[in-house]
C-alpha positions, 0 to 999 in steps of 0.5 A: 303637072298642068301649067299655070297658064292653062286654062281649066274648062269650068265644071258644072253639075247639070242635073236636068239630064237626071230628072228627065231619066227620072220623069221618064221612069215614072211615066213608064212604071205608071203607063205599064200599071195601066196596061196591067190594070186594064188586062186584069179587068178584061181577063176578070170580065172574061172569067166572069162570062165564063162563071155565068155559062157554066150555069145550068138554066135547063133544070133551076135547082136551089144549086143554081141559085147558091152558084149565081149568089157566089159568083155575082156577090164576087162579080158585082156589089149593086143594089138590083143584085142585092134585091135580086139576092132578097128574091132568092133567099125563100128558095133557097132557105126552104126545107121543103125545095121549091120549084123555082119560078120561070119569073125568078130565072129570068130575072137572073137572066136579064141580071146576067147580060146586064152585067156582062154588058 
């Protein structure tokens, strides 16, 4: 039993010690969402490079222009792609196959390293 002479040390909750613990949590969680974002977009551009060489200019068939709508429809939403998609859609809508103008495949060329770039 404590004597009545003692002199008991005065209690205080100090708090600050958990906000700190807790600042420092969140700031942890967001810098590793950052980390995990930027990897994301750097591992998406790789595929997306990847996508673009599979691509076989050597014989330009209605195939390659499917395969370059999908990929950059999936890659890049923009006005040039759209006008670029407007371009393409006669060959590849055509019954009849058309062969693919030189000026239809550079276009999707310089397309490419725009936006790889």
């Amino acid at each position: 039993m404590p004597n009545i002479n003692d002199i008991e040390p005065i209690i205080t909750n100090n708090f600050s010690i958990y906000i700190y613990l807790f600042l420092s949590l969140v700031v942890a969680i967001l810098v590793t969402l950052l980390v995990l974002f930027f990897r994301y977009r750097k591992s998406k551009k790789v595929a997306c490079k990847n996508l673009y060489e599979s691509l076989d200019f050597s014989n330009p068939t209605k195939e390659l222009l499917y395969q370059f709508t999908v990929i950059a429809k999936e890659q890049n939403s923009s006005p040039k792609l759209e006008a670029l998609l407007q371009e393409l859609e006669p060959y590849k809508y055509s019954q009849n196959a058309k062969v693919i103008d030189e000026e239809i495949v550079d276009k999707i060329r310089e397309f490419i390293k725009e936006d790889e770039g």
